[in-house]
MOPAC internal coordinates of N, CA, C and O (Angstrom, degrees):
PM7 1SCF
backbone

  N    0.0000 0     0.00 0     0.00 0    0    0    0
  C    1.4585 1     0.00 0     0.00 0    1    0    0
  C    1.5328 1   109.09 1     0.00 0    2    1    0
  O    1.2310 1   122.01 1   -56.87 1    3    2    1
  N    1.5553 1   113.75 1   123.13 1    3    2    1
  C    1.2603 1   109.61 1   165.09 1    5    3    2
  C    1.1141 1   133.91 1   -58.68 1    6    5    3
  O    1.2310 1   101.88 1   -49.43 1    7    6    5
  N    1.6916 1   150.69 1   130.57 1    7    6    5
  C    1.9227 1   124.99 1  -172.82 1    9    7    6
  C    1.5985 1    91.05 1   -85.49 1   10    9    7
  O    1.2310 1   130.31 1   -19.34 1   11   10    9
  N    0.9309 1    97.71 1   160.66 1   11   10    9
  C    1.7054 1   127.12 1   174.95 1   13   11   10
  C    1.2729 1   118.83 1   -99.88 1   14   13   11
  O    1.2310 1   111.99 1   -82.66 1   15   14   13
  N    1.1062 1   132.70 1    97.34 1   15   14   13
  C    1.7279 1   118.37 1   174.68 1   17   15   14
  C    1.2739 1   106.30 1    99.38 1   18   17   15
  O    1.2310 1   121.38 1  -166.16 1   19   18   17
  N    1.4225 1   114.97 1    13.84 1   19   18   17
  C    1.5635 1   109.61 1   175.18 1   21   19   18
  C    1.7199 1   103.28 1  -137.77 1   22   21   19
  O    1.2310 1   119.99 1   -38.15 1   23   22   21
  N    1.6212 1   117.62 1   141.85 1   23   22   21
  C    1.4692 1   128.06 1  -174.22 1   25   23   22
  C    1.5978 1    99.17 1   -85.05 1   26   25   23
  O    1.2310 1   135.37 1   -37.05 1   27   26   25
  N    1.5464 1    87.86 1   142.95 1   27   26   25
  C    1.6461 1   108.74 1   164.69 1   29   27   26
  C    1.2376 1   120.19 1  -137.66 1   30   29   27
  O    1.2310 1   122.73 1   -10.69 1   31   30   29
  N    1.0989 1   112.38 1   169.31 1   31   30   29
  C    1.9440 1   114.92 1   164.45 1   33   31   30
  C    1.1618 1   114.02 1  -126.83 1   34   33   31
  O    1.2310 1   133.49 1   -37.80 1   35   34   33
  N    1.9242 1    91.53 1   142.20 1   35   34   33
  C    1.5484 1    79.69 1   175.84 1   37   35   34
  C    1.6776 1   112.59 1   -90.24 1   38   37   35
  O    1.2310 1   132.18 1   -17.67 1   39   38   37
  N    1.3143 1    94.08 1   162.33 1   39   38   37
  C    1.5679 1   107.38 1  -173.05 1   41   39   38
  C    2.0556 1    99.36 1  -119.03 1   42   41   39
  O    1.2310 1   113.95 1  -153.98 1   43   42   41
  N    0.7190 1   129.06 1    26.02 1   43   42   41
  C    1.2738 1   129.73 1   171.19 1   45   43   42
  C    1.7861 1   129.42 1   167.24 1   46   45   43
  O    1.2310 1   114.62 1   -33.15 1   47   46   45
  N    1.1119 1   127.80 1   146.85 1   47   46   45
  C    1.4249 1   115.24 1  -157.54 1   49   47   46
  C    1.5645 1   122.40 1   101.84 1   50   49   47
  O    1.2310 1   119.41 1   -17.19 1   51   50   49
  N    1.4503 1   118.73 1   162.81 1   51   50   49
  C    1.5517 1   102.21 1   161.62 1   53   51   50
  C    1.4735 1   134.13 1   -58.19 1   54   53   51
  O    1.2310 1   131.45 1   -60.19 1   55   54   53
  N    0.9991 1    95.50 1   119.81 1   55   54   53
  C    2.2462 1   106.58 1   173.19 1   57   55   54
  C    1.6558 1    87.53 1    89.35 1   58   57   55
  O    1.2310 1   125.11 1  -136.97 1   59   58   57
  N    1.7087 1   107.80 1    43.03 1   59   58   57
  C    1.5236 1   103.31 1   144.12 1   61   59   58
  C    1.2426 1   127.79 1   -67.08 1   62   61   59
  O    1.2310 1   114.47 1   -47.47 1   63   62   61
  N    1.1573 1   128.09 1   132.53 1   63   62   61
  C    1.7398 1   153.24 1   176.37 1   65   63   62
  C    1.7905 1    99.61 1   108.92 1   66   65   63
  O    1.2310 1   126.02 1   165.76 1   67   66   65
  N    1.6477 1   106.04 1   -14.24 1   67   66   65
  C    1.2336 1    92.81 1  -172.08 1   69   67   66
  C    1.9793 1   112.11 1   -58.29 1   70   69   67
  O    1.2310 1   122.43 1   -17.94 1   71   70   69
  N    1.5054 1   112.94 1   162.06 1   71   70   69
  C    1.2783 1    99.89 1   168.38 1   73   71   70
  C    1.8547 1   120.52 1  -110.52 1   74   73   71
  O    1.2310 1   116.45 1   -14.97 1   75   74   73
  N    0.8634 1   124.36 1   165.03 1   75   74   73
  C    2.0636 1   142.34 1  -174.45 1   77   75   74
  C    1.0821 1   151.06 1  -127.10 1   78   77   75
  O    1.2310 1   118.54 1   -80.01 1   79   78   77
  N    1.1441 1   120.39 1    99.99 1   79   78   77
  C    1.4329 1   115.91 1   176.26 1   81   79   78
  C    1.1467 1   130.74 1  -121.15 1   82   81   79
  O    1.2310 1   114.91 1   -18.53 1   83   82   81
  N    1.1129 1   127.26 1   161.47 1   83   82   81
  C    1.8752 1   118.15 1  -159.15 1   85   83   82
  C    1.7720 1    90.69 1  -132.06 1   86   85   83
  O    1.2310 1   136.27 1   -48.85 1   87   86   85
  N    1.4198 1    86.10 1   131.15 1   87   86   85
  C    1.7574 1    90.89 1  -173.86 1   89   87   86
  C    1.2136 1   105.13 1  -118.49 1   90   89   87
  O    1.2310 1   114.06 1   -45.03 1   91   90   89
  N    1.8176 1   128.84 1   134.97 1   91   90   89
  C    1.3373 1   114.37 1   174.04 1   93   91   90
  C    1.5080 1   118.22 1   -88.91 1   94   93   91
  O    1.2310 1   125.77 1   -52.64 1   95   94   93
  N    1.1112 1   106.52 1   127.36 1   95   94   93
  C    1.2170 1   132.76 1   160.88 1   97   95   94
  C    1.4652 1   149.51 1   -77.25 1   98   97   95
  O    1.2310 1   121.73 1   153.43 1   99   98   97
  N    1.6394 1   114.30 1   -26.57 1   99   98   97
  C    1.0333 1   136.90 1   137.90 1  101   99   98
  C    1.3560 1   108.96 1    28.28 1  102  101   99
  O    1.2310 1   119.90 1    90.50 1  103  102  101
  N    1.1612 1   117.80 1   -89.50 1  103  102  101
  C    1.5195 1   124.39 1  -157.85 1  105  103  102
  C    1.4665 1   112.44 1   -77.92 1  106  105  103
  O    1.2310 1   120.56 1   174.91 1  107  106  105
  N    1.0122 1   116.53 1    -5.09 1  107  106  105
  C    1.6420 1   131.47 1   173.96 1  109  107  106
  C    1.3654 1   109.71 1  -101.68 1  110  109  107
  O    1.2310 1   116.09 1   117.20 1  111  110  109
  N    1.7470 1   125.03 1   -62.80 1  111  110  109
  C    1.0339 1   108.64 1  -166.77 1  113  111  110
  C    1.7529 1   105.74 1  -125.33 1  114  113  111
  O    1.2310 1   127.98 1   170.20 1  115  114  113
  N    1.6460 1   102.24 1    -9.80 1  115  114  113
  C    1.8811 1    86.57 1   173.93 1  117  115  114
  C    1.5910 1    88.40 1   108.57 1  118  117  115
  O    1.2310 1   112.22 1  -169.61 1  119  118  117
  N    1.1417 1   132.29 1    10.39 1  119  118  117
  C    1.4733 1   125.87 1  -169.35 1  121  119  118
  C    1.6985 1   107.31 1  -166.58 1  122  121  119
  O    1.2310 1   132.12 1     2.88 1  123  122  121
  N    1.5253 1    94.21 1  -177.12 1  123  122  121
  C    1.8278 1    97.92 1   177.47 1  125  123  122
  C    1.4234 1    82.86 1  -119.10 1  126  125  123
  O    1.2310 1   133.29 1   -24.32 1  127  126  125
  N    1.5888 1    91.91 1   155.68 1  127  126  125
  C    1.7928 1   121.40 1   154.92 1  129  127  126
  C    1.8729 1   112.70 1   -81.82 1  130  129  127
  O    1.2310 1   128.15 1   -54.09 1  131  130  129
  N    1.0851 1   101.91 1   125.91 1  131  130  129
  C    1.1692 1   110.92 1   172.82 1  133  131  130
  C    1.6147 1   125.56 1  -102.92 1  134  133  131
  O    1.2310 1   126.36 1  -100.18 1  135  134  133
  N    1.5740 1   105.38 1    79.82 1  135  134  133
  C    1.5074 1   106.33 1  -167.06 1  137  135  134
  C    1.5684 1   123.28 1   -69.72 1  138  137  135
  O    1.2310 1   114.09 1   -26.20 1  139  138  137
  N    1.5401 1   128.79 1   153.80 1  139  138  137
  C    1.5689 1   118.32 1  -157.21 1  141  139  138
  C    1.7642 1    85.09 1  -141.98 1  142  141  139
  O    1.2310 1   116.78 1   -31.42 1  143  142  141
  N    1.2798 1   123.72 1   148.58 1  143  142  141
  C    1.2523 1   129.34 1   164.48 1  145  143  142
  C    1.3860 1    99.55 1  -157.20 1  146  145  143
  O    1.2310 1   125.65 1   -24.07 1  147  146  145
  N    1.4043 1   106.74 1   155.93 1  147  146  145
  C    1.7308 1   131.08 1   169.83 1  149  147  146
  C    1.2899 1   105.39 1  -108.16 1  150  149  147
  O    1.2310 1   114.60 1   163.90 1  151  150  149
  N    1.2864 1   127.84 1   -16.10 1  151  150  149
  C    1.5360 1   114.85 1   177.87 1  153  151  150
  C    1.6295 1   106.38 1  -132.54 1  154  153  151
  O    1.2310 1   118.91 1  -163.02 1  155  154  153
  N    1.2466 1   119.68 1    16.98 1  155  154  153
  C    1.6963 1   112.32 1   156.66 1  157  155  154
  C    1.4719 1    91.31 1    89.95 1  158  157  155
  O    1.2310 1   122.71 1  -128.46 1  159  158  157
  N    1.5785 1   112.41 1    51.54 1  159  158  157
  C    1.5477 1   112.12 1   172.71 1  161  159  158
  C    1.6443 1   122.36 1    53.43 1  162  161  159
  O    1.2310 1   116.84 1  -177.39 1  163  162  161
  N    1.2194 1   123.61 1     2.61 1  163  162  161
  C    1.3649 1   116.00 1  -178.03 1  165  163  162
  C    1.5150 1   112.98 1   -82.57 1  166  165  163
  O    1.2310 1   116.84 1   145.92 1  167  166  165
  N    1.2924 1   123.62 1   -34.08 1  167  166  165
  C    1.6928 1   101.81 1  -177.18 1  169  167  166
  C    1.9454 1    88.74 1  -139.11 1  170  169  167
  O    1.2310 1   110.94 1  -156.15 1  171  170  169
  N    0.9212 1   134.65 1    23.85 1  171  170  169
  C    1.2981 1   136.06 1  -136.65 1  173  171  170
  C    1.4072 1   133.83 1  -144.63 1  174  173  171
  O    1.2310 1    93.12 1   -99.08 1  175  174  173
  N    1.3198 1   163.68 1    80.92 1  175  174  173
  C    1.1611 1   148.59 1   154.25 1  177  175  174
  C    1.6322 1   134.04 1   177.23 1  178  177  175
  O    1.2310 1   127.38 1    10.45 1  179  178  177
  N    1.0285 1   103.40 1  -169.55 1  179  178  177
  C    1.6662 1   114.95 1  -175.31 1  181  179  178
  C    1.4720 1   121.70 1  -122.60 1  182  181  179
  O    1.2310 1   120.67 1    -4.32 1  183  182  181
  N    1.3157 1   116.32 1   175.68 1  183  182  181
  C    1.4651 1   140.02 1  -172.37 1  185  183  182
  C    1.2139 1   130.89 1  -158.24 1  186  185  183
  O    1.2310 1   122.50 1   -38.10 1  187  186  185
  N    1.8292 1   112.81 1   141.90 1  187  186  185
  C    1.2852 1   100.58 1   162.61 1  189  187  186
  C    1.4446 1    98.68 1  -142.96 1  190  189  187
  O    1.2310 1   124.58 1     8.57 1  191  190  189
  N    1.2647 1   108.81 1  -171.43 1  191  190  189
  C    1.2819 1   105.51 1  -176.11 1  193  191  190
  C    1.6096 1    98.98 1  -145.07 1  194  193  191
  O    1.2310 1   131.97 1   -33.64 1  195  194  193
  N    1.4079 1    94.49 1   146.36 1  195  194  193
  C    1.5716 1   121.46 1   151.08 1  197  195  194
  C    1.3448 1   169.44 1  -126.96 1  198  197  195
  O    1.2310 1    91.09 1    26.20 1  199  198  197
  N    1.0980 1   166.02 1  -153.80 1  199  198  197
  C    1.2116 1   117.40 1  -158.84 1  201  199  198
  C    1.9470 1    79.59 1  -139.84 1  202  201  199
  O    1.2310 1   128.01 1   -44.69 1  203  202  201
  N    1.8154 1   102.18 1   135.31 1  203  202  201
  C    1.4065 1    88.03 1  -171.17 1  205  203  202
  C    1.4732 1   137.60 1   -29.74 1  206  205  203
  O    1.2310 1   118.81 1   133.19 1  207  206  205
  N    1.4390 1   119.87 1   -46.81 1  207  206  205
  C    1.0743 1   113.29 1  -167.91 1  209  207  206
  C    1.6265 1   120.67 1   -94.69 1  210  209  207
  O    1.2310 1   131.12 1  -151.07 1  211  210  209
  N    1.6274 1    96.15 1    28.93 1  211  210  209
  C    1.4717 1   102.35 1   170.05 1  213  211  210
  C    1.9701 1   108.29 1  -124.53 1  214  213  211
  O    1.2310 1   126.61 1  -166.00 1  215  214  213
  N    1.1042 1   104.90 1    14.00 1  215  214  213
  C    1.7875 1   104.79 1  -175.42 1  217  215  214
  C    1.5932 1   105.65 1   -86.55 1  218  217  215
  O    1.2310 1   116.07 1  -169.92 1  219  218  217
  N    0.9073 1   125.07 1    10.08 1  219  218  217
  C    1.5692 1   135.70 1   151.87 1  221  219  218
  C    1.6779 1   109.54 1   -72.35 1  222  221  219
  O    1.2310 1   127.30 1    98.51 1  223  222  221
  N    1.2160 1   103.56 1   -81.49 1  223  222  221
  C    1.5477 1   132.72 1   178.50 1  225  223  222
  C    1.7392 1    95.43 1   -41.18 1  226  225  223
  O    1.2310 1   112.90 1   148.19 1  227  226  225
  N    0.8803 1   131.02 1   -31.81 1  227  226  225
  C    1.7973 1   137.43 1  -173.57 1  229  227  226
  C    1.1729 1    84.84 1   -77.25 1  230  229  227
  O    1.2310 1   110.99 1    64.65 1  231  230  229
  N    1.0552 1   134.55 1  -115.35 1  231  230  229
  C    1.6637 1   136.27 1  -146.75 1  233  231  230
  C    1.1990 1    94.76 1   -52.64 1  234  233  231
  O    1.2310 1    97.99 1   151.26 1  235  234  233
  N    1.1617 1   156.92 1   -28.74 1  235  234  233
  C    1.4090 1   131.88 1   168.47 1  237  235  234
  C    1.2394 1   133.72 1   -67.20 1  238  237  235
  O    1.2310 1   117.67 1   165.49 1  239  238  237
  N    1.2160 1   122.04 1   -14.51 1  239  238  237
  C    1.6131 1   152.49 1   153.22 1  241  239  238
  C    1.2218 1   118.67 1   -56.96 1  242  241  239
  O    1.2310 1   125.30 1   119.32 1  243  242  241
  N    1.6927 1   107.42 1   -60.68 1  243  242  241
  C    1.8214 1   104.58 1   170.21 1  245  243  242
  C    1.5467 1   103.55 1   -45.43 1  246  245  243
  O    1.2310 1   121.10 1    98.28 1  247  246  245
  N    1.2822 1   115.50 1   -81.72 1  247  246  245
  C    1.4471 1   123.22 1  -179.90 1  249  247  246
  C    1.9314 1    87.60 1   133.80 1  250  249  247
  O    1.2310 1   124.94 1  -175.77 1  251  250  249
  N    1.0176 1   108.13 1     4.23 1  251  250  249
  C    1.7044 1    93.93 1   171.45 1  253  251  250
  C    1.4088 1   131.31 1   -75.11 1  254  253  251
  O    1.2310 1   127.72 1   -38.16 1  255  254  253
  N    1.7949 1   102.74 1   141.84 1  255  254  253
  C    1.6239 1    84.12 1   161.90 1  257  255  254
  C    0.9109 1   101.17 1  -134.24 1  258  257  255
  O    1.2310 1   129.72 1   -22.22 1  259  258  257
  N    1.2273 1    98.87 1   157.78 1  259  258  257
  C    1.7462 1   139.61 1  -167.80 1  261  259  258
  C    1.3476 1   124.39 1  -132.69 1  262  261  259
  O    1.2310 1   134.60 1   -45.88 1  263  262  261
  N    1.6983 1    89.37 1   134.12 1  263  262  261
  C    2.0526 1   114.61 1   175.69 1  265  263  262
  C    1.6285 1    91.28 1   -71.65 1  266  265  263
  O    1.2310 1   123.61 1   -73.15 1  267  266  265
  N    1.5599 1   110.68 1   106.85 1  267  266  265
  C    1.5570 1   102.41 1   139.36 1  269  267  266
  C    1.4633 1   104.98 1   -75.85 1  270  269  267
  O    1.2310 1   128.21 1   -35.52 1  271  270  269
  N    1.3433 1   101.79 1   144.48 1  271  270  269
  C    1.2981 1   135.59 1  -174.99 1  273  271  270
  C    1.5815 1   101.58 1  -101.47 1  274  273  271
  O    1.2310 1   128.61 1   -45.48 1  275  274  273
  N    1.5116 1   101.01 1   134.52 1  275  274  273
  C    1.5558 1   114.43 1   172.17 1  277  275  274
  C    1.4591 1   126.03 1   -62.24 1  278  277  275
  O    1.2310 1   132.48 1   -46.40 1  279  278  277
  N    1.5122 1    93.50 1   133.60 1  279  278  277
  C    1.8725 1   102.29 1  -162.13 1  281  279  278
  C    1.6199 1    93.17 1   -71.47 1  282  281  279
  O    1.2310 1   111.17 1   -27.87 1  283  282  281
  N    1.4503 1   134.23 1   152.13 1  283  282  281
  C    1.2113 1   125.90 1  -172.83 1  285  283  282
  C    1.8316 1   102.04 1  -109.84 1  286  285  283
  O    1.2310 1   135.26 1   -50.29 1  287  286  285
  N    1.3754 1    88.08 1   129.71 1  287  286  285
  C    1.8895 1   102.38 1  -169.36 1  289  287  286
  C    1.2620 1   117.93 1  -100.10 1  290  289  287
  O    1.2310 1   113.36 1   -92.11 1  291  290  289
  N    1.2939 1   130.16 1    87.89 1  291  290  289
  C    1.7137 1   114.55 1  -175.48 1  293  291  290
  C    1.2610 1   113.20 1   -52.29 1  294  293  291
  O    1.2310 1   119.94 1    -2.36 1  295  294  293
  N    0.9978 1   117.71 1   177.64 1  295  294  293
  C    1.5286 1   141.76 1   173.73 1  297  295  294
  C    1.8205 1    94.93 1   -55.74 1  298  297  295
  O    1.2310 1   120.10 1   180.00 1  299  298  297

């Protein structure tokens, strides 16, 4: 299962070290955003998009894997 709304990096594959997040989109366009950065979103990056019932089939295609990164929980 892909997470939704939470950043990762990839750690292997093309646009390793890059970092990811998958945004739902759904209610706008019928799909998720698939966000791409080389420098951890600060001045930087790309997208694609897909259509819900293919964001499985997406990351299995790149061939990357990826650290989801821990959602941060206040107190």
């Amino acid at each position: 299962m892909v997470p939704v709304g939470q950043k990762g990096r990839i750690t292997s594959g093309e646009k390793s070290g890059w970092s990811v997040f998958v945004e739902d989109d759904r209610s706008n366009t019928g799909g998720y955003l698939i966000l791409m950065s080389p420098d951890d979103f600060t001045s930087s990056g790309f997208d694609d998009w897909v259509e819900a019932a293919d964001l499985e089939e997406y990351f299995i295609e790149t061939g990357w894997e990826i650290t989801w990164l821990p959602i941060y929980q206040p107190y």
